[in-house]
VOPAGU-2260 file (C-alpha; in pm, 1 decimal, decimal comma):
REM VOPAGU-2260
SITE   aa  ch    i         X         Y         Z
SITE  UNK   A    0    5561,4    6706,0   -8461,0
SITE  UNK   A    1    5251,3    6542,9   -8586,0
SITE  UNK   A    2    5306,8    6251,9   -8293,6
SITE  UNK   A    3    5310,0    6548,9   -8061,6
SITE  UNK   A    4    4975,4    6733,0   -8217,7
SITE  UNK   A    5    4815,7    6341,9   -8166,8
SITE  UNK   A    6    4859,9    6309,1   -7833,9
SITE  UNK   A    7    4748,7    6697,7   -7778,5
SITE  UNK   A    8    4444,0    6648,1   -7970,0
SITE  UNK   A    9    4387,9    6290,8   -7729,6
SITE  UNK   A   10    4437,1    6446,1   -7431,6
SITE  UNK   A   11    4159,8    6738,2   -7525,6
SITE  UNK   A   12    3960,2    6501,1   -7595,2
SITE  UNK   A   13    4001,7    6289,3   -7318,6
SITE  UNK   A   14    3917,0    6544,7   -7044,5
SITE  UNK   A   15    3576,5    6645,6   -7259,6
SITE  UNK   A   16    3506,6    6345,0   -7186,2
SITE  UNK   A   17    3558,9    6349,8   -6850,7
SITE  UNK   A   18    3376,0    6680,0   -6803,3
SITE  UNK   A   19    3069,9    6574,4   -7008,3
SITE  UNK   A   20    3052,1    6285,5   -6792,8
SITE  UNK   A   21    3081,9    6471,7   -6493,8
SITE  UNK   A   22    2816,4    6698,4   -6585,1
SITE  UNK   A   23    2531,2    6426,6   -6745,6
SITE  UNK   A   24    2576,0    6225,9   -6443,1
SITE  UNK   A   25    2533,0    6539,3   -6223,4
SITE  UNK   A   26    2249,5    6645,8   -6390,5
SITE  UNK   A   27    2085,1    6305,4   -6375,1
SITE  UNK   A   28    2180,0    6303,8   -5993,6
SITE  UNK   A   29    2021,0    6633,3   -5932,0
SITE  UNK   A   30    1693,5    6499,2   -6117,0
SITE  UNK   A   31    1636,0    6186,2   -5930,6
SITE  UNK   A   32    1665,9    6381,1   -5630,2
SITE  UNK   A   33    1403,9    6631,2   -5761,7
SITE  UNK   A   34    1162,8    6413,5   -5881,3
SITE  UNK   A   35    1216,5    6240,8   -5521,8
SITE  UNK   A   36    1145,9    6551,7   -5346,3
SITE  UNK   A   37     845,0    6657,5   -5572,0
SITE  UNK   A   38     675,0    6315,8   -5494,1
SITE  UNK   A   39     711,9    6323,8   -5178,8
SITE  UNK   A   40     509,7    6640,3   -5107,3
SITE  UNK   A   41     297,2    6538,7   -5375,0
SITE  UNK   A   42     192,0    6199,6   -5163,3
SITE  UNK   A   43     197,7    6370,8   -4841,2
SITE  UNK   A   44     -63,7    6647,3   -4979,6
SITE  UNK   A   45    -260,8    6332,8   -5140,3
SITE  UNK   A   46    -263,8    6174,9   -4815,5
SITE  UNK   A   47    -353,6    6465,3   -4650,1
SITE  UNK   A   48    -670,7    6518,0   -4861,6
SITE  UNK   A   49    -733,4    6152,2   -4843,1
SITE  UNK   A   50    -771,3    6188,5   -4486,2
SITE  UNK   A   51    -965,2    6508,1   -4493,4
SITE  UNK   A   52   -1212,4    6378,0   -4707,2
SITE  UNK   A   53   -1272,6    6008,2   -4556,8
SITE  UNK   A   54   -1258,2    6142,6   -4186,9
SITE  UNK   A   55   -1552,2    6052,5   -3969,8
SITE  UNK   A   56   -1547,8    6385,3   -3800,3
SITE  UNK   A   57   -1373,7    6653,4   -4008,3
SITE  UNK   A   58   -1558,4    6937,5   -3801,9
SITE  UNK   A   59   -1367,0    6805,8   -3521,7
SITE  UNK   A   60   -1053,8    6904,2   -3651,8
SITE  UNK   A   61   -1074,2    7148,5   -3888,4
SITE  UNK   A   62    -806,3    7419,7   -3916,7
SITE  UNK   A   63    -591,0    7216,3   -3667,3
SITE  UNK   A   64    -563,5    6908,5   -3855,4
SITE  UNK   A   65    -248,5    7083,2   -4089,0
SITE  UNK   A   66    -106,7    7196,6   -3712,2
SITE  UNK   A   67    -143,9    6827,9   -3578,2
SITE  UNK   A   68      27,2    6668,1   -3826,0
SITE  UNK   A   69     321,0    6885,8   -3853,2
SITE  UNK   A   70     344,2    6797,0   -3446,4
SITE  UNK   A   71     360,8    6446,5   -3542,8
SITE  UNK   A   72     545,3    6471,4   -3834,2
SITE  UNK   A   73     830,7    6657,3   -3678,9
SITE  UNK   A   74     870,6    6413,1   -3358,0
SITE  UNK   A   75     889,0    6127,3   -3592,9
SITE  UNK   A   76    1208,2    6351,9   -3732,1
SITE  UNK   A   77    1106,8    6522,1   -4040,9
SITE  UNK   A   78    1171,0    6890,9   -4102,3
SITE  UNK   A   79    1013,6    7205,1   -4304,3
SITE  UNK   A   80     684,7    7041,3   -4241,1
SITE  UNK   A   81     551,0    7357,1   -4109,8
SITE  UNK   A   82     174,0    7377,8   -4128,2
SITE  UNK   A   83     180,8    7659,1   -4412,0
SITE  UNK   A   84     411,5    7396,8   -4595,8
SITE  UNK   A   85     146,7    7123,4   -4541,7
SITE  UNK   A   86     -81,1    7323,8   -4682,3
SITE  UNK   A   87      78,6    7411,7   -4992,9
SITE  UNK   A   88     168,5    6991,7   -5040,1
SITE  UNK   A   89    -233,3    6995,0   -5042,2
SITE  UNK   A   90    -268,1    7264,2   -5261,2
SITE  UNK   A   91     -18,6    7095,3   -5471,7
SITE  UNK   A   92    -192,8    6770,1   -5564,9
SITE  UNK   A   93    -527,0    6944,9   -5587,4
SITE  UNK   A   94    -352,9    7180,4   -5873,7
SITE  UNK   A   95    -232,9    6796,3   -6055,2
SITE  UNK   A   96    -461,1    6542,1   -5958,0
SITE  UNK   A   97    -330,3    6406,2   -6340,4
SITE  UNK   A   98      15,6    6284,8   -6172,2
SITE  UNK   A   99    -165,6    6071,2   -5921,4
SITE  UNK   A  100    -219,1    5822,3   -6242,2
SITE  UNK   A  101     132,5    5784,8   -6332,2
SITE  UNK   A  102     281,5    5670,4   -5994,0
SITE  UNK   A  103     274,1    5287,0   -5901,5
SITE  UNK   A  104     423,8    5130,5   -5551,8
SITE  UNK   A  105     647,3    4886,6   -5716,9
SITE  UNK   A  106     833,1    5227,5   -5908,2
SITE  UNK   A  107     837,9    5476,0   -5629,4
SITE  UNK   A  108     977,8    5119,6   -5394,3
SITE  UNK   A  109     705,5    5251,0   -5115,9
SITE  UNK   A  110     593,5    4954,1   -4901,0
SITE  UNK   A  111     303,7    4741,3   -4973,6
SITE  UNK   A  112     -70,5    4890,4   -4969,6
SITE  UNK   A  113      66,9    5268,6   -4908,8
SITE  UNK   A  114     -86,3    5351,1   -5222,3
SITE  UNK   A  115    -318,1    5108,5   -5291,6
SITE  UNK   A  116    -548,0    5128,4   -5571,9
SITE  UNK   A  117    -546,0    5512,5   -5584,6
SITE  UNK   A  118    -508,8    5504,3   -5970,4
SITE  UNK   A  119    -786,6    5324,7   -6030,8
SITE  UNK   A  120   -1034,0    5591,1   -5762,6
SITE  UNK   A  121    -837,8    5877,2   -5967,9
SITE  UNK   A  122   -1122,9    6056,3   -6191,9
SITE  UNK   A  123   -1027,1    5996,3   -6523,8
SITE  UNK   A  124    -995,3    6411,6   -6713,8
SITE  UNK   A  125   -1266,3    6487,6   -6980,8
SITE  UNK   A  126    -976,0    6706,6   -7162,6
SITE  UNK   A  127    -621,6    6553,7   -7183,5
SITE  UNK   A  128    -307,1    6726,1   -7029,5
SITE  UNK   A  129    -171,4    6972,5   -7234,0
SITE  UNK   A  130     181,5    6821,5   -7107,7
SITE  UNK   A  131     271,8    6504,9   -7002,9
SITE  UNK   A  132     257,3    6425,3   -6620,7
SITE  UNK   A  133     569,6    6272,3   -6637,8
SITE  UNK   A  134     750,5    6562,5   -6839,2
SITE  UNK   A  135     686,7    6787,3   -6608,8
SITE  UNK   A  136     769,3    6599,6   -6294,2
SITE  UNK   A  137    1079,1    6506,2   -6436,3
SITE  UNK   A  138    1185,7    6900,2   -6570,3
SITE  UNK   A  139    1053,8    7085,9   -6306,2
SITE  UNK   A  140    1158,7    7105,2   -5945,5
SITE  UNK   A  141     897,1    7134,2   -5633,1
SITE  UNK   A  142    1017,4    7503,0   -5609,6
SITE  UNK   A  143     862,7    7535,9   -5983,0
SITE  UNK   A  144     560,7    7393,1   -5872,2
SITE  UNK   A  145     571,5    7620,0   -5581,9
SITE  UNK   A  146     522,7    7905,0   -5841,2
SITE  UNK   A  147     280,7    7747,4   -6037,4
SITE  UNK   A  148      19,1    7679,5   -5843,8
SITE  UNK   A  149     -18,9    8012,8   -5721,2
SITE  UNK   A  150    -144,2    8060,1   -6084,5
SITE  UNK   A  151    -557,0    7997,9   -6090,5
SITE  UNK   A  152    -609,7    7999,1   -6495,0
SITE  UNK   A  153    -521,0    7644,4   -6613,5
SITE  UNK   A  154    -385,6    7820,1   -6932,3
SITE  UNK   A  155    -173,8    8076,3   -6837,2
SITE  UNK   A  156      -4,7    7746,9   -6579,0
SITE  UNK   A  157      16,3    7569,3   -6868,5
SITE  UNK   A  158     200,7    7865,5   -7064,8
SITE  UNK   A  159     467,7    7873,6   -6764,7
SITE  UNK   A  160     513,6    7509,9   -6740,8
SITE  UNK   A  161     581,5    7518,7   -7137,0
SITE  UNK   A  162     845,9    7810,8   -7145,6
SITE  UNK   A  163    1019,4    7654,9   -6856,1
SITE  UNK   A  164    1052,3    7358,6   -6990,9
SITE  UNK   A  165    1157,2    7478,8   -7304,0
SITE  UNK   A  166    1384,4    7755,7   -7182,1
SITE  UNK   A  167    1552,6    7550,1   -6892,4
SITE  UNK   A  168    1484,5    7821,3   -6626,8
SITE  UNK   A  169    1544,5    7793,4   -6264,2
SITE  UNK   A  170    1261,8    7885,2   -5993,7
SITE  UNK   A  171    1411,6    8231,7   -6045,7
SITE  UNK   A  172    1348,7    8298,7   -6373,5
SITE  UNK   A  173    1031,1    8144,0   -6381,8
SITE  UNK   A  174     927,7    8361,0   -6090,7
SITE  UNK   A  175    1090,9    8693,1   -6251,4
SITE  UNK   A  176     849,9    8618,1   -6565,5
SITE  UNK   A  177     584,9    8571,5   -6361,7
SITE  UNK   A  178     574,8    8918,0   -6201,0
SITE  UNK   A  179     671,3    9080,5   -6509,0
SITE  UNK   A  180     371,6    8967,3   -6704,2
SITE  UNK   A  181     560,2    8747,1   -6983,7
SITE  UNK   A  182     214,8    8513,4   -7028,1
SITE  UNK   A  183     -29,5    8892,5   -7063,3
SITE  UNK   A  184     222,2    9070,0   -7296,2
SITE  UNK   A  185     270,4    8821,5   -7462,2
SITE  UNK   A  186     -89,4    8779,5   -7575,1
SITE  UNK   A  187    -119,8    9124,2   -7611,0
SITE  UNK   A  188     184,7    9138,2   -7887,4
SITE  UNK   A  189     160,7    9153,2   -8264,6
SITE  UNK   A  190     475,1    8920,4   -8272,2
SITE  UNK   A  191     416,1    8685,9   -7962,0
SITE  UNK   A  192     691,8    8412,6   -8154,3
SITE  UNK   A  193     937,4    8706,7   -8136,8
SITE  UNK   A  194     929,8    8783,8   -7809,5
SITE  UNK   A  195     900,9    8435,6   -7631,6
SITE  UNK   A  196    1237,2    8401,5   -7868,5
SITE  UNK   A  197    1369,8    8728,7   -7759,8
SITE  UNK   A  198    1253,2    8639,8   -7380,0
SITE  UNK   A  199    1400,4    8305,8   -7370,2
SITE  UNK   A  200    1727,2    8440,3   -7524,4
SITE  UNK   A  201    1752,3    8631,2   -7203,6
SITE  UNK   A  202    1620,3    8384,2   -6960,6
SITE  UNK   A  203    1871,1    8247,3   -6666,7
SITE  UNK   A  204    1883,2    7880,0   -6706,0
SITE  UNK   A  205    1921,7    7655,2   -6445,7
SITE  UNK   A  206    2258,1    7616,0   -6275,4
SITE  UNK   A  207    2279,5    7199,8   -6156,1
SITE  UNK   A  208    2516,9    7280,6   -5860,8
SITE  UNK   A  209    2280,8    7512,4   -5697,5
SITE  UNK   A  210    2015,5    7245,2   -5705,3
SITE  UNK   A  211    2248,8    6994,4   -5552,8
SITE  UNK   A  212    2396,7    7237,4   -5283,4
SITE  UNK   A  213    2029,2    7342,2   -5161,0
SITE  UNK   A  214    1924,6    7318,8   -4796,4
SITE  UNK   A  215    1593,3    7115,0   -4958,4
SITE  UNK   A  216    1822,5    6889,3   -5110,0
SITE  UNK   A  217    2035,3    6826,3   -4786,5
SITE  UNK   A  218    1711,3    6842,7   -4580,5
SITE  UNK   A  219    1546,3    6524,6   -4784,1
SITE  UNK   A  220    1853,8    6347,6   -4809,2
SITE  UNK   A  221    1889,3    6325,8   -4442,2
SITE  UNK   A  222    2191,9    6540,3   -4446,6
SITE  UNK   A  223    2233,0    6731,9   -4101,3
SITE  UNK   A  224    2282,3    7098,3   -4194,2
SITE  UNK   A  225    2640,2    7121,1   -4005,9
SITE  UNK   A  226    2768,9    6815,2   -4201,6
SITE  UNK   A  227    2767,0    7047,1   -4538,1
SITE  UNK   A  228    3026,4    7264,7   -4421,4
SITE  UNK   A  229    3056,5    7614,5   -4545,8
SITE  UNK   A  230    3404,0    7801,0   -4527,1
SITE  UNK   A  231    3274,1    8051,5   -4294,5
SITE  UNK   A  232    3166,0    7690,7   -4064,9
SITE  UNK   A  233    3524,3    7540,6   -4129,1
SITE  UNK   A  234    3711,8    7900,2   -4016,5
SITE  UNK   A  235    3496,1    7952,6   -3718,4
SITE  UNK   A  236    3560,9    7620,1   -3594,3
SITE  UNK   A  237    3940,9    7642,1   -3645,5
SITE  UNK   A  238    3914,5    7991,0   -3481,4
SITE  UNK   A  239    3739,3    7875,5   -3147,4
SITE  UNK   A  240    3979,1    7582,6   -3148,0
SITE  UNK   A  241    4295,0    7809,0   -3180,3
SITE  UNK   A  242    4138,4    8049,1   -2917,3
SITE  UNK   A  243    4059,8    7745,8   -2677,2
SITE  UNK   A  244    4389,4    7591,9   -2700,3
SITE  UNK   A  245    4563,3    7955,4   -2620,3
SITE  UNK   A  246    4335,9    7999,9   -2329,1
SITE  UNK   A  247    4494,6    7693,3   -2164,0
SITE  UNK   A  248    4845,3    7800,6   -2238,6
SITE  UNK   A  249    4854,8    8058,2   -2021,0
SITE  UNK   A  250    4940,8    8411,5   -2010,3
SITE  UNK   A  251    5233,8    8387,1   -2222,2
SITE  UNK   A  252    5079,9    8369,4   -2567,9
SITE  UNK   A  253    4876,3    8635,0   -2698,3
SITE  UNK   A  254    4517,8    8559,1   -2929,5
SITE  UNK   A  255    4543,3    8844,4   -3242,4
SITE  UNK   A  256    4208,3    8945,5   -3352,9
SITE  UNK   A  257    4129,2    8728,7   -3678,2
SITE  UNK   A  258    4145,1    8810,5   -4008,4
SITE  UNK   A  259    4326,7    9127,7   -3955,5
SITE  UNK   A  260    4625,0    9231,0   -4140,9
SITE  UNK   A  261    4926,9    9367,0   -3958,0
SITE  UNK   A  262    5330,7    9427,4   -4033,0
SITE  UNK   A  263    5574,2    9336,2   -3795,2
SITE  UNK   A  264    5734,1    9623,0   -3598,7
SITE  UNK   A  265    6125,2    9677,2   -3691,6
């Protein structure tokens, strides 16, 4: 009996191991790619402004720069570079200059002279960060930052950026506490440590496999959107299969409409 309870109490263990595994490793997975994707919009509004500012004729282009680049941009094969989402990868690195200063070439693996020197034209910040550059890039998403800087006063950011950290929350959440005034009321309250406690209680958290399965993530990764199949993709293609192979049987099958529950006459 107790040889029995052993190998019970081994096995248990054994597949928490697994499944802790499984989910630190997925987690880590779905941060590199984050942290990817954030930089990369990050640089491209960087280089955007770069260009803006250096040009030799910025009149000349004006408004139609953001709509000549995403021209460009999606014959070389990249997608969601819209001209509104240019735009907001410009507003982006003008909301956190501070992150330019953490990234190097020989980290991000970017080819030679791509970022040059940038660090050293960055304008060093009379006050310091309230959080880490690299804390935030590596807890937040680009869809967090999305949010954020749609928020003017550096505080009230800086309040978000905290209580998502702290409470884990997905772009949902963050954006539900947004509308719903969390940073006012809770300036207004007698007891503001009471209800950020009684708030983050409440809070969604982030779910991993919903960062992983996104259309952003697929997009970045090079991932054509028909190669991650959805079961309504994998029936529809069996169904127009079935219905093409009846078609050239002839007359003597029959095609019943799909998905449709009938008994068998006696």
């Amino acid at each position: 009996m107790h040889f029995i309870i052993f190998n019970i109490m081994n096995f248990i263990q054994l597949t928490q191991h697994i499944t802790q595994t499984h989910e630190a490793l997925q987690s880590y997975a779905a941060k590199a790619i984050n942290i990817g994707l954030t930089l990369r919009n990050y640089l491209i509004g960087y280089f955007i402004v770069e260009y803006e500012q250096q040009g030799e004729d910025k009149a000349t282009y004006g408004e139609h720069l953001l709509e000549k680049i995403s021209v460009s941009l999606a014959q070389n094969g990249l997608k969601n570079v819209s001209a509104a989402e240019l735009s907001r990868f410009r507003q982006f690195y003008t909301v956190y200059p501070q992150f330019l200063g953490t990234l190097s070439q020989k980290s991000l693996h970017l080819p030679e002279q791509i970022l040059g020197t940038v660090s050293q034209r960055l304008e060093i910040q009379s006050e310091k960060p309230i959080i880490e550059p690299t804390k935030l890039l590596s807890n937040l998403s680009f869809s967090h930052f999305s949010e954020l800087i749609k928020i003017s006063d550096p505080l009230k950011r800086s309040f978000y950026e905290i209580e998502s950290i702290n409470g884990t929350w997905g772009v949902r959440e963050l954006r539900r506490q947004i509308n719903s005034l969390f940073f006012e009321r809770t300036g207004l309250s007698r007891q503001p440590e009471k209800l950020i406690a009684l708030v983050q209680t409440n809070a969604e958290k982030v779910n991993v496999s919903e960062i992983i399965k996104s259309p952003f993530t697929f997009e970045f990764l090079g991932i054509k959107e028909k190669e991650f199949v959805l079961e309504s993709d994998l029936e529809q293609a069996i169904m127009d299969n079935i219905r093409d192979f009846l078609l050239e049987m002839g007359n003597g099958f029959c095609f019943v409409a799909r998905q449709k529950n009938y008994r068998t006459r006696s």
